[in-house]
C-alpha positions in Angstrom: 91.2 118.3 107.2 92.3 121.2 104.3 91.0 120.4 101.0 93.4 121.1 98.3 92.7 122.6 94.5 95.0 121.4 92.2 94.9 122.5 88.4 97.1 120.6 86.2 97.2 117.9 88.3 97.9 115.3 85.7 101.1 117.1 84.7 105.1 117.2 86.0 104.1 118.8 89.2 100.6 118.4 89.4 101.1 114.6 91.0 104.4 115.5 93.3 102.1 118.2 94.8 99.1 115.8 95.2 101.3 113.2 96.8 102.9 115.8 99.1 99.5 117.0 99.9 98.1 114.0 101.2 100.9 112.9 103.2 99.7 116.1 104.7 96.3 115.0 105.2 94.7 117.5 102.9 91.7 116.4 100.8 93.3 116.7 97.4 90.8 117.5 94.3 92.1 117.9 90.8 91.3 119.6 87.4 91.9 117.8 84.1 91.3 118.6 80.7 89.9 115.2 80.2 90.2 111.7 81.7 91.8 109.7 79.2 94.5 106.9 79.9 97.1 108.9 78.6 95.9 112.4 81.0 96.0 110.1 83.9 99.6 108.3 83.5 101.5 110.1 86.0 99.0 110.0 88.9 99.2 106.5 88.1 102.3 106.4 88.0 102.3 108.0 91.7 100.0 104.9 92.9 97.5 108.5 93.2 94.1 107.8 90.6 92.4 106.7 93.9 93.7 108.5 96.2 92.4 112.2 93.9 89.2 113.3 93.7 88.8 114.5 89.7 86.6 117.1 87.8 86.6 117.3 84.0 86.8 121.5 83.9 87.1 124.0 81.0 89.6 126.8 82.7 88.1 129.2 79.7 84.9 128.6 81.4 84.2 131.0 84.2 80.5 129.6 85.2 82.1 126.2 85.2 84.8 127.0 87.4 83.0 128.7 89.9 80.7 125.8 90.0 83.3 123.7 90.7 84.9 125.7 93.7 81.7 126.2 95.1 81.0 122.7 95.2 84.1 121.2 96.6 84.9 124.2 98.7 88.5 124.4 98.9 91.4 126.1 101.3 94.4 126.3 99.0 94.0 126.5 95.1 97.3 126.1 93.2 97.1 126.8 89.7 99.7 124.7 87.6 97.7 124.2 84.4 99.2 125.7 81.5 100.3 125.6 77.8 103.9 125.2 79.1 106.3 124.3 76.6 108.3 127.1 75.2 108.9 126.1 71.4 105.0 124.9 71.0 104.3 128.4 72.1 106.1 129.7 68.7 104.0 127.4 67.2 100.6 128.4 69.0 101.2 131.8 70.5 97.2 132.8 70.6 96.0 129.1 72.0 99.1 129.9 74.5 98.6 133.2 75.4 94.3 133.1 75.5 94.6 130.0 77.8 97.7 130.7 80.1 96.2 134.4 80.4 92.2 133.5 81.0 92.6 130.3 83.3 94.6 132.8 85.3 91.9 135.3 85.0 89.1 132.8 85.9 90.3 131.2 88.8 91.4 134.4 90.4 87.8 135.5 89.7 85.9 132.6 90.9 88.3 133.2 94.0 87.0 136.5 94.5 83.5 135.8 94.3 82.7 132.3 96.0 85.3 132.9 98.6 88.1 135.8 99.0 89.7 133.7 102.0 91.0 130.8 99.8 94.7 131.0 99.2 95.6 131.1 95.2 99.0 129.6 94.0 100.1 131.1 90.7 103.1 129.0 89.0 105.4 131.7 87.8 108.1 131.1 85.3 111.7 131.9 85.3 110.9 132.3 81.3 109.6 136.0 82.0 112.7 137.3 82.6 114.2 136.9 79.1 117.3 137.6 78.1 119.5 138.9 81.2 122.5 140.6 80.9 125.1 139.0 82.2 125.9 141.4 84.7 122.7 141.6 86.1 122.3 137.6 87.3 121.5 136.0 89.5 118.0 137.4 89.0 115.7 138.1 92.0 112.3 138.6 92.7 112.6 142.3 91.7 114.5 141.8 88.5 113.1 143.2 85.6 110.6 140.9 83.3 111.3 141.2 79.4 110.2 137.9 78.0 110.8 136.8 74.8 108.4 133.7 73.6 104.6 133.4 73.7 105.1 131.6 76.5 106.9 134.3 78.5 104.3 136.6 78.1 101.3 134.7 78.9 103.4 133.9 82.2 104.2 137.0 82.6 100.6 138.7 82.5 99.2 135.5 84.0 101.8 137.0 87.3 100.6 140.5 86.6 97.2 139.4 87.3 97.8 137.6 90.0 100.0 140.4 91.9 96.8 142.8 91.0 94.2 140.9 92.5 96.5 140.5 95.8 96.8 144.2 95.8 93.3 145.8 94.4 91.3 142.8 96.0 93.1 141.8 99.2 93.2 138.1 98.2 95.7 135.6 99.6 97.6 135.2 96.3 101.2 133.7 96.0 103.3 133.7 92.7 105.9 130.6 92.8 108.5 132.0 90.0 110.4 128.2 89.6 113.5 127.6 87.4 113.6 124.4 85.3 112.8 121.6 88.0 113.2 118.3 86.3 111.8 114.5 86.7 110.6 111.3 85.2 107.2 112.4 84.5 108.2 115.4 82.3 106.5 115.8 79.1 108.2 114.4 76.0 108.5 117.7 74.0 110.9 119.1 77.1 114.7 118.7 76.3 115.6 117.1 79.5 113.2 114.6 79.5 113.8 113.9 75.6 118.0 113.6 76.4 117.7 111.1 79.7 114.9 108.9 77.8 116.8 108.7 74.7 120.1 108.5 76.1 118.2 105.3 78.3 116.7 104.2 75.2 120.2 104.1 73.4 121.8 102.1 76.2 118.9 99.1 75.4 119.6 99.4 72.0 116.0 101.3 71.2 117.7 104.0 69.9 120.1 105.2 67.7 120.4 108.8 67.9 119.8 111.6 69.5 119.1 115.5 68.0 119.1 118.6 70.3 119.4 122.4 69.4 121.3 124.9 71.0 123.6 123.1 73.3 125.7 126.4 74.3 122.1 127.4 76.1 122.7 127.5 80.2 120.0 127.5 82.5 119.2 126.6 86.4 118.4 123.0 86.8 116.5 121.6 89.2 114.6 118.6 91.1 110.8 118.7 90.7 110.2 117.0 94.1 112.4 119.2 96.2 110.8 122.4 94.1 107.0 121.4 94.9 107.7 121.3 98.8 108.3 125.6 98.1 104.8 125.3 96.8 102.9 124.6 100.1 105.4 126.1 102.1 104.2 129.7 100.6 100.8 129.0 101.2 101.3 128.3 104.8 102.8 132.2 105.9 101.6 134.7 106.9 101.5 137.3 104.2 101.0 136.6 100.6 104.0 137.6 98.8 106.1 136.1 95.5 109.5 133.7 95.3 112.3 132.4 93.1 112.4 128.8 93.6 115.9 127.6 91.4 118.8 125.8 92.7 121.4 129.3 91.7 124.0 127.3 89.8 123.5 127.4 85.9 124.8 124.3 83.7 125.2 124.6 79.8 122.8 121.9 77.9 125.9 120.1 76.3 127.0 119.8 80.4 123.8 118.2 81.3 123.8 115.9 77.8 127.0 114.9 78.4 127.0 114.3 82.1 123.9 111.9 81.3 126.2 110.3 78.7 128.7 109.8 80.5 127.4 108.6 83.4 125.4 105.2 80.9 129.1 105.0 79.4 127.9 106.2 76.1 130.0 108.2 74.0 128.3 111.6 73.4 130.2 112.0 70.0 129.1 109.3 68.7 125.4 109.3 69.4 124.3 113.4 69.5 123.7 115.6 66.9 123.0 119.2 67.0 120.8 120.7 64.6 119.9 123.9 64.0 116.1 123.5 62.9 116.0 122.6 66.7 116.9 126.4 67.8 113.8 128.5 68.7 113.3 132.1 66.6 114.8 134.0 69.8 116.6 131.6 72.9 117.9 132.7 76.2 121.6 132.5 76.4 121.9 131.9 80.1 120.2 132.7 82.9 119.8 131.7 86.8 118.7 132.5 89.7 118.6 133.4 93.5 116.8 131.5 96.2 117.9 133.7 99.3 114.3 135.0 99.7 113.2 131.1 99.8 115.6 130.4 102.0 115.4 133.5 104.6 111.5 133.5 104.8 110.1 129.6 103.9 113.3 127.9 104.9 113.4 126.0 101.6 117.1 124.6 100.9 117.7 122.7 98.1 120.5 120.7 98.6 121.1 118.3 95.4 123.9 118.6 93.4 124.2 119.3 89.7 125.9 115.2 89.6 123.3 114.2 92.3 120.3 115.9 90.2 121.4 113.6 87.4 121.8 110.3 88.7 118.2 111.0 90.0 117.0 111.7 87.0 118.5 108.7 85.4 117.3 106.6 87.7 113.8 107.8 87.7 113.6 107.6 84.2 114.4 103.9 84.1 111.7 103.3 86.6 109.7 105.2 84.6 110.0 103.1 81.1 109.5 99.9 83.1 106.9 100.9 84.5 105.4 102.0 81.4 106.4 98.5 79.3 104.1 96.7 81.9 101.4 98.5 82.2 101.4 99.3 78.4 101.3 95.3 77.5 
């Protein structure tokens, strides 16, 4: 049996990864911040509290980590613990930058000195690329990174690092650069989650209106479950080497609003508003990528539809606030 490292594990992709994981047998172990009702919802959620073993870890804290990864011994560490959302990062750009940066650092480190043979997953962003010319999309794996939040950067060094200690130390270390992979247990602050649940709430009469910012925005939307299956998959080659995980079809954010809209036979009109305190101090116009190298070398296809992705989503979500009314009571 592999035993599994998961950081982040009570976030979007955190759970997916752990359920995927033990359907693969793995001994699946977890950091968290805390262990609060709240911190655990989505593992919950996932039928998964049980099923996880837990450690209450400081990434800042070096000692503490190592510690911990010399206890429970792991194969595979993937590191998806972050400050990830890209406006709270305008907000917070030293808490962002400090922790995306150093729990990069750490874990790397720890790596290095308890046991160099461990494979290390680094979650990438698509966010480090910045603002694109047109003319040079799709990006790939050797595009150029010019990010432009908080956010981007710390992601960006955080892959820097990552790509360093692969080449000066020799260790097994992956970078996973996804595009926006979507799903029910998304945080609130992130714009897909915030339309689908208020565009839900709306249709039960819970809601009466919903803001967004920048609707002319286009990105590369995706399915969180199909994207975490391109997380093992590059722990399991040969060679340690980085990949663009996106679906390569960009859709506008008024597309995706009113495709949700639609679909609940609301009238988009009537019930959206765009504001402009919503825009961020500097916003990527469009941008998307391409998954050939996925495809080619970890036979990763995504195969959901831009439609497809959305009635998922919908239907997830619905799930979702049931699931939450009961267990809230």
């Amino acid at each position: 049996m592999k035993t599994a490292l998961i950081t982040g594990i009570t976030g979007q992709d955190g759970p997916y990864l752990a359920e995927l994981l033990l359907s693969k047998h793995y001994k699946v172990i977890g950091f968290s911040p805390d262990t609060s009702a709240f911190q655990m919802r989505n593992l919950k959620y996932l039928n998964l509290l049980d099923k996880v073993e837990l450690y209450t870890a400081n990434l800042l804290d070096l000692s503490n980590i190592i510690r911990i990864v010399e206890k429970t011994k792991p194969d595979e560490v993937y590191h998806l613990a972050a400050q990830s959302s890209v406006g709270l990062s305008f907000d917070q750009p030293i808490g962002t930058l400090e922790f995306n940066i150093i729990s990069t650092s750490n874990m790397l480190e720890a790596i290095r000195i308890v046991n160099p043979k461990i494979r290390f997953y680094n979650a990438s962003s698509s966010e480090m690329f910045g603002n694109v010319k047109e003319h040079q999309l799709p990006v790939t794996e050797e595009s150029v990174l010019h990010p432009v939040s908080p956010y981007a950067i710390s992601k960006a060094t955080a892959h820097w690092v990552t790509i360093n200690y692969r080449e000066a130390y020799g260790l097994y270390a992956n970078c996973g650069i996804l595009f926006n992979h979507e799903s029910a247990l998304r945080g609130e602050n992130f714009v897909t989650k915030k339309i689908i649940n208020t565009a839900v709430k709306i249709k039960k009469g819970l809601e009466k209106k919903l803001t967004l910012g920048n609707l002319d925005i286009k990105r590369d939307w995706g399915y969180a479950p199909e994207f975490i299956k391109a997380m093992w998959l590059m722990l399991q080659q040969n060679k340690p080497d980085d990949f663009i995980i996106c679906t390569g079809k960009p859709q506008s954010l008024e597309d995706f609003a009113k495709t949700v809209f639609q679909k609940l036979n609301l009238d988009f009109d009537k019930f959206v508003i765009a504001d402009k305190k919503h825009f961020r101090p500097v916003e990527l116009a469009v941008i998307y990528g391409d998954n050939s190298k996925a495809k080619k070398l970890l036979d990763w296809h995504y195969k959901i539809s831009f439609n497809e992705l959305i009635d998922k989503l919908i239907e997830d979500e619905y799930k979702f606030i049931e699931w939450n009314e009961k267990n809230n009571k």
